[in-house]
C-alpha positions as CSV (number, residue, x, y, z in Angstrom):
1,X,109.8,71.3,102.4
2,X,107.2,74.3,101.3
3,X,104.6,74.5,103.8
4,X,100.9,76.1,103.7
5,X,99.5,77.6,106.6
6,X,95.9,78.8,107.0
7,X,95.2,81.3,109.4
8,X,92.4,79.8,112.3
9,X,88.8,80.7,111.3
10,X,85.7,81.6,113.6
11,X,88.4,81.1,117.0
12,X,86.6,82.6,119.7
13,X,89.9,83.7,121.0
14,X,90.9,85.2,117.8
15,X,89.2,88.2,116.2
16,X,90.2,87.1,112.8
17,X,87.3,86.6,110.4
18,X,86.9,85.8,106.5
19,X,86.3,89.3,105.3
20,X,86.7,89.2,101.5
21,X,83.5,89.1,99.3
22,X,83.9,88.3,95.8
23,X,83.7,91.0,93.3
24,X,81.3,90.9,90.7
25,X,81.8,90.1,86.8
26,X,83.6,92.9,85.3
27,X,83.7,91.8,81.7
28,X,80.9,93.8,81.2
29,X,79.0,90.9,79.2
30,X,82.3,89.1,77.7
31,X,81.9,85.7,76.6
32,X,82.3,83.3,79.2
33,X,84.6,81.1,77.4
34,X,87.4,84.1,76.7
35,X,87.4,84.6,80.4
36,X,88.1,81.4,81.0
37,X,90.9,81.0,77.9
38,X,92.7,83.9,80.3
39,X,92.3,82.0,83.5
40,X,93.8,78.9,81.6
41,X,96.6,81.0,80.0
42,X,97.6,82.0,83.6
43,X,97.4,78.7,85.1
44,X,99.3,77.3,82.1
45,X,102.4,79.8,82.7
46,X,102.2,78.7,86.3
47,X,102.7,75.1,85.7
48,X,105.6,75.9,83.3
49,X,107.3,77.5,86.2
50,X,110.1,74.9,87.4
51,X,109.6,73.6,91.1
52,X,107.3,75.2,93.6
53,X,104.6,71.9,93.8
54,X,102.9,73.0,97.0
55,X,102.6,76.7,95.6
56,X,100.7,75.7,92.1
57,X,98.7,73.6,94.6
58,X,97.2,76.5,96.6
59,X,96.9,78.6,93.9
60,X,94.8,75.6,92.0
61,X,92.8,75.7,95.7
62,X,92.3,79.1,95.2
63,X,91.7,79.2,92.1
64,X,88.6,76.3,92.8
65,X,87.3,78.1,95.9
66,X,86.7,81.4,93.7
67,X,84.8,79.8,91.6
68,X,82.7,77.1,93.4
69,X,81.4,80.3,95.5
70,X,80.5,81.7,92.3
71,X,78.5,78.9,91.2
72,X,76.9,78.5,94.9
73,X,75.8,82.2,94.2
74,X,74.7,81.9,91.2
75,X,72.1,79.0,93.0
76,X,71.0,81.3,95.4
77,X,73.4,79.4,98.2
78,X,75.5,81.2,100.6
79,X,78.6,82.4,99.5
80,X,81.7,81.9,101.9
81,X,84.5,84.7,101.4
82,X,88.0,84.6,102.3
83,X,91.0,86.5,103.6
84,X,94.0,86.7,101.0
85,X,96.3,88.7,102.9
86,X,99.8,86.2,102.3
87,X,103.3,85.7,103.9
88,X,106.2,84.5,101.2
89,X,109.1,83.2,102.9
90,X,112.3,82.3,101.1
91,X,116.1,83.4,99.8
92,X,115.9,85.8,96.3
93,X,115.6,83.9,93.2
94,X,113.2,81.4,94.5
95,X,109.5,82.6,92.3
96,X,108.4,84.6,95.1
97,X,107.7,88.0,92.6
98,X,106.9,85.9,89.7
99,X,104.3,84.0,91.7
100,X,102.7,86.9,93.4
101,X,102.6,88.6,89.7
102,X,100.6,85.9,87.9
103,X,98.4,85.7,91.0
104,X,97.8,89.1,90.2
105,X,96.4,88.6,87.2
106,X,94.5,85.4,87.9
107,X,92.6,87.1,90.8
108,X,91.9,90.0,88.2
109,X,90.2,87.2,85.8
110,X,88.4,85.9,88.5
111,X,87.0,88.9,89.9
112,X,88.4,88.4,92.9
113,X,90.7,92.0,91.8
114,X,89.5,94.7,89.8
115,X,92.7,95.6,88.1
116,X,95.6,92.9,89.0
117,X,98.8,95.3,89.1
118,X,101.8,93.7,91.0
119,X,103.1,96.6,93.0
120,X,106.3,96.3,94.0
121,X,108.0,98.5,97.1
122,X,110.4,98.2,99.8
123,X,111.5,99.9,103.3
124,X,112.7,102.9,101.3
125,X,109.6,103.1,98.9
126,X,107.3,103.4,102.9
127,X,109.4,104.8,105.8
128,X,109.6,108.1,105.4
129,X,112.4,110.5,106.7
130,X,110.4,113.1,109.2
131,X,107.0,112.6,111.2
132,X,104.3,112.3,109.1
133,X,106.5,111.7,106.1
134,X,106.1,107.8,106.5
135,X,102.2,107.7,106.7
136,X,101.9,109.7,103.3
137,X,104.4,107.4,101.9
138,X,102.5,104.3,102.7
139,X,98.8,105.7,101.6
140,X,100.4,106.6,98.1
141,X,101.5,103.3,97.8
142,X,98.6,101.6,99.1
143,X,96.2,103.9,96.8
144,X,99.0,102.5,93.6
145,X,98.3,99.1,94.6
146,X,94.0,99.3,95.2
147,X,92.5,96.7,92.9
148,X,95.9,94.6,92.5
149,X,98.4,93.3,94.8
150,X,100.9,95.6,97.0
151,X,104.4,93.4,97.6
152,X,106.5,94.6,100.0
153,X,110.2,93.0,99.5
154,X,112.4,92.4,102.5
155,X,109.1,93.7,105.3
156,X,111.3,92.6,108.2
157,X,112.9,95.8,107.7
158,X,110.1,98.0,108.6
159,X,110.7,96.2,112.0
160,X,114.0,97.4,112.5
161,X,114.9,100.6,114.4
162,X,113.7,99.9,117.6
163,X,110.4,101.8,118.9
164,X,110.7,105.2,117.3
165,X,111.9,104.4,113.9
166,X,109.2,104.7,111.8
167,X,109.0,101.8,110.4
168,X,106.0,100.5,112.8
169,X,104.3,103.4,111.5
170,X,104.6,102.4,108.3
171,X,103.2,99.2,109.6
172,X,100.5,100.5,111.0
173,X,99.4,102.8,108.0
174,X,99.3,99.1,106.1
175,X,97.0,97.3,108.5
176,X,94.9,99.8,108.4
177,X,94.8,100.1,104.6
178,X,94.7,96.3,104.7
179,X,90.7,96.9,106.5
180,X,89.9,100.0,104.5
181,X,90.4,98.3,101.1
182,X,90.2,94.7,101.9
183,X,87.4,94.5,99.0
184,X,89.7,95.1,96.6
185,X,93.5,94.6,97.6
186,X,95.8,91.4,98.4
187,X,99.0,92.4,100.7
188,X,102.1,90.3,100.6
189,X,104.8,90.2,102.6
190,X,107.8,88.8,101.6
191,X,111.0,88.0,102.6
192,X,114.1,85.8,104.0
193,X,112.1,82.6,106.3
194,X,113.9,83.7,109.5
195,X,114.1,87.2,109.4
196,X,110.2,87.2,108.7
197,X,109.6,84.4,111.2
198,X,111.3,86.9,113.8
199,X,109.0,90.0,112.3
200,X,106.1,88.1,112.7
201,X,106.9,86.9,116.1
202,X,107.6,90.6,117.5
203,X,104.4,91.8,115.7
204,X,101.9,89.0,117.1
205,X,99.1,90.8,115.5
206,X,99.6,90.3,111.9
207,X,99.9,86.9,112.2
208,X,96.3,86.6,112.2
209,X,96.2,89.0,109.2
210,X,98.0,86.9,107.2
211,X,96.1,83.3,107.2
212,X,98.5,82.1,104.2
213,X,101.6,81.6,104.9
214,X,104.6,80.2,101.9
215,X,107.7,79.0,102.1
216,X,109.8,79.1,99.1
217,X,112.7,76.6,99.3
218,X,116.1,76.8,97.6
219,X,116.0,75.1,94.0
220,X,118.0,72.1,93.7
221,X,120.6,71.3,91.2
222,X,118.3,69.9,89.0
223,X,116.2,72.5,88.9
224,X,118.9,75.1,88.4
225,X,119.8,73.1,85.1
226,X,116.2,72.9,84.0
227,X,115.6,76.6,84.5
228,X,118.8,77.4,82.8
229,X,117.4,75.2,80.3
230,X,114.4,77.7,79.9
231,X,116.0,80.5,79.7
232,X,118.5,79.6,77.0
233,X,115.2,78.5,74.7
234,X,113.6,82.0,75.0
235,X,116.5,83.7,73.7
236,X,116.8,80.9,71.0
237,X,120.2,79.1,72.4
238,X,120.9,75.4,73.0
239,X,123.6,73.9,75.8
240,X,125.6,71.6,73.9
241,X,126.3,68.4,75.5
242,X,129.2,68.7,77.2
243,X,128.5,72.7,78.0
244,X,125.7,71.2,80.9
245,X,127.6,68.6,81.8
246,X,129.9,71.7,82.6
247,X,127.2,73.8,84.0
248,X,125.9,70.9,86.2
249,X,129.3,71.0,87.9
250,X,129.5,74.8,88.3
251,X,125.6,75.0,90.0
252,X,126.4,72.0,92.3
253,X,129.7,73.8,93.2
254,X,127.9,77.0,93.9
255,X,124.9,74.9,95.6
256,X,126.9,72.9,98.0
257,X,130.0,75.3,98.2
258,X,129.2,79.0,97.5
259,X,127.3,81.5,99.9
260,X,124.2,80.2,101.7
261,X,122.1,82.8,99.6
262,X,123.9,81.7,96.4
263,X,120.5,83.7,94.3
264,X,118.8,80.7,93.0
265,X,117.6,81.4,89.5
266,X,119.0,85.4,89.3
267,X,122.3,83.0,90.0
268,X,121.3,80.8,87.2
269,X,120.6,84.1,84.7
270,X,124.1,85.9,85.4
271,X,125.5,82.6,84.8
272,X,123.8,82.2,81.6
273,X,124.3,85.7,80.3
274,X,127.8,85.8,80.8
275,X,128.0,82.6,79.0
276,X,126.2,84.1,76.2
277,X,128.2,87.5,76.2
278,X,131.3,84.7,76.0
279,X,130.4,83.2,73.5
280,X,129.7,86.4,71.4
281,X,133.3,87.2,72.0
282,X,134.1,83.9,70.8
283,X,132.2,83.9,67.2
284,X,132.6,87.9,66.5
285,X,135.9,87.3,65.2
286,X,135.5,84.1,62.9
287,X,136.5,85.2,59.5
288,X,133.7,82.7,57.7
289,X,130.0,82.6,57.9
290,X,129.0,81.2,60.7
291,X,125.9,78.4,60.6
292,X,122.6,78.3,62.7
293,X,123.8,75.8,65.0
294,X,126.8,78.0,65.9
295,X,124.8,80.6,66.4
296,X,122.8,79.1,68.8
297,X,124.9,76.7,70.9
298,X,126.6,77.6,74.1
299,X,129.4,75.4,74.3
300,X,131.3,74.1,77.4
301,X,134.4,76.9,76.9
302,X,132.1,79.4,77.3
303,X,131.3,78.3,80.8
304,X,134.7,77.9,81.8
305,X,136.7,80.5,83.2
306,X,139.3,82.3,80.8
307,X,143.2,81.9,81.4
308,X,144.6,84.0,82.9
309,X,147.5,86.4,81.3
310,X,150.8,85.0,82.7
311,X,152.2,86.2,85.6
312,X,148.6,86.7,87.4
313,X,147.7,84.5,90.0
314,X,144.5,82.6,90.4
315,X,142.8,83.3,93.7
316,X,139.7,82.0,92.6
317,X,138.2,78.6,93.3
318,X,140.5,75.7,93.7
319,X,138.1,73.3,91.8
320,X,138.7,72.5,88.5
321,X,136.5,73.9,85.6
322,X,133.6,76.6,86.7
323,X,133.5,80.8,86.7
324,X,135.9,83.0,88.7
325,X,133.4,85.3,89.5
326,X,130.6,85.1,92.2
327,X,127.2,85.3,90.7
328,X,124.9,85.7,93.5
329,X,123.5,89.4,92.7
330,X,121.6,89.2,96.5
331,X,121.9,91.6,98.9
């Protein structure tokens, strides 16, 4: 079950506070109603993403609070601002990039952001390999992501070391560039639920830093099948009946079977674009013209494993039907 935490507000115990004011209109004049197309046109790829309930929910929230406090402005009322420093917690494959990037771009056509850029990094992108080599790291990342959103993949790993790797001054240089540009920058931290359970629990202080917490839960099979569904209709191809009655059995295979971090819908993809590449091979060599539908059906034989030439043994699966490769690209 996805949970949403809010970090504890005016605590006398805790010297967290609401420290985001909301930026002004950038449009420079635009036409209220084009803004407002963009906003919809975000929120409308949101709700087409598959799953993730409690996450459109929040965002909705978010979405709201923004702009009552507008309005309340706007009426000469006091305005309440709001920390949206965030914790994603979940396997790969599970929205948590996709998310963060249209919240980018939301917060930018809110005015919450100036610019809305998703950037990206990891340990390797921060830690540096010498003193002072970490710290000018961090700041040229940080100074990438003012006005957008700075996503750091797999942050548990700046905890690892022990207490000279410098990782926890990577950490450091972020909390403090979370309070120098808290105006105009969102941080995320994302990564596996335990791993950043653990990070947070032997860093106590960011906690507080962080009041919204996400948990992004495994898709289930049904999901898998609708997003596979998705996929296949923006590159124009169509499962044939008995090809996701087929698929069905290979994602509940790999869901109840496979490796505990089976990739979720980067699974789903590699299973789809080999299926794809497969059936490629198996229309290139037709000697007649081949019709639309062909063209744009998957059908269940290119979902199933080949045969094998003789004499080589299967060490694969023992289930009948489904890939002989593993398609979880995790690390």
């Amino acid at each position: 079950m996805l949970r949403v935490k809010f970090g504890p507000q005016n605590n006398k115990n805790n010297s967290w506070s609401p420290a985001r004011p909301l930026q002004n209109n950038r449009a420079g004049g635009e036409p209220e109603q084009a803004g407002r197309r963009r906003v919809e046109a975000v929120m409308a790829e949101l709700d087409k993403m598959v799953g993730l309930e409690p996450v459109k929910n929040l965002i909705k929230e978010l979405r709201a609070f923004v702009e009552i406090q507008q309005r309340r402005r706007g009426e000469g009322l006091a305005a309440s601002s709001t920390v949206m420093h965030m914790i994603f917690k979940g396997n790969p494959g599970t929205g948590k990039s996709t998310v963060a990037r249209l919240m980018g771009r939301l917060f930018k056509e809110l005015g919450v952001l100036t610019q809305g850029q998703l950037i990206e990094v990891e340990r390797a992108d921060l830690v540096g390999e010498y003193i002072g080599h970490t710290a000018h790291k961090a700041r040229e990342q940080l100074k990438k992501a003012i006005g957008g959103i700075l996503f750091i993949d797999e942050a548990y790993s700046l905890a690892r070391g022990g207490e000279k790797d410098f990782g926890r001054e990577a950490i450091d240089v972020l909390v403090k560039g979370m309070e120098d540009y808290r105006d105009n920058l969102i941080l995320i931290l994302a990564g596996y639920r335990e791993e950043m359970e653990y990070f947070l629990e032997i860093n106590p202080g960011l906690r507080s830093r962080f009041p919204i917490q996400l948990e992004f839960p495994d898709y289930t099979v049904p999901e898998l099948l609708a997003i596979a569904r998705v996929m296949l209709a923006e590159r124009q191809y169509v499962l044939a009946p008995e090809a996701a009655a087929e698929l069905e059995k290979i994602l509940r295979r790999e869901v109840l079977l496979g490796h505990r971090y089976n990739g979720n819908a980067r699974m789903v993809r590699n299973i789809i674009e080999r299926a794809i590449r497969r059936q490629a091979l198996r229309l290139v060599n037709k000697k007649r013209n081949l019709s639309r539908r062909e063209l744009m059906y998957i059908e269940k034989e290119d979902l199933l494993r080949p045969d094998l030439p003789a004499g080589v043994k299967d060490e694969g699966s023992e289930l009948p039907g489904g890939p002989s490769v593993c398609y979880n690209n995790t690390r």
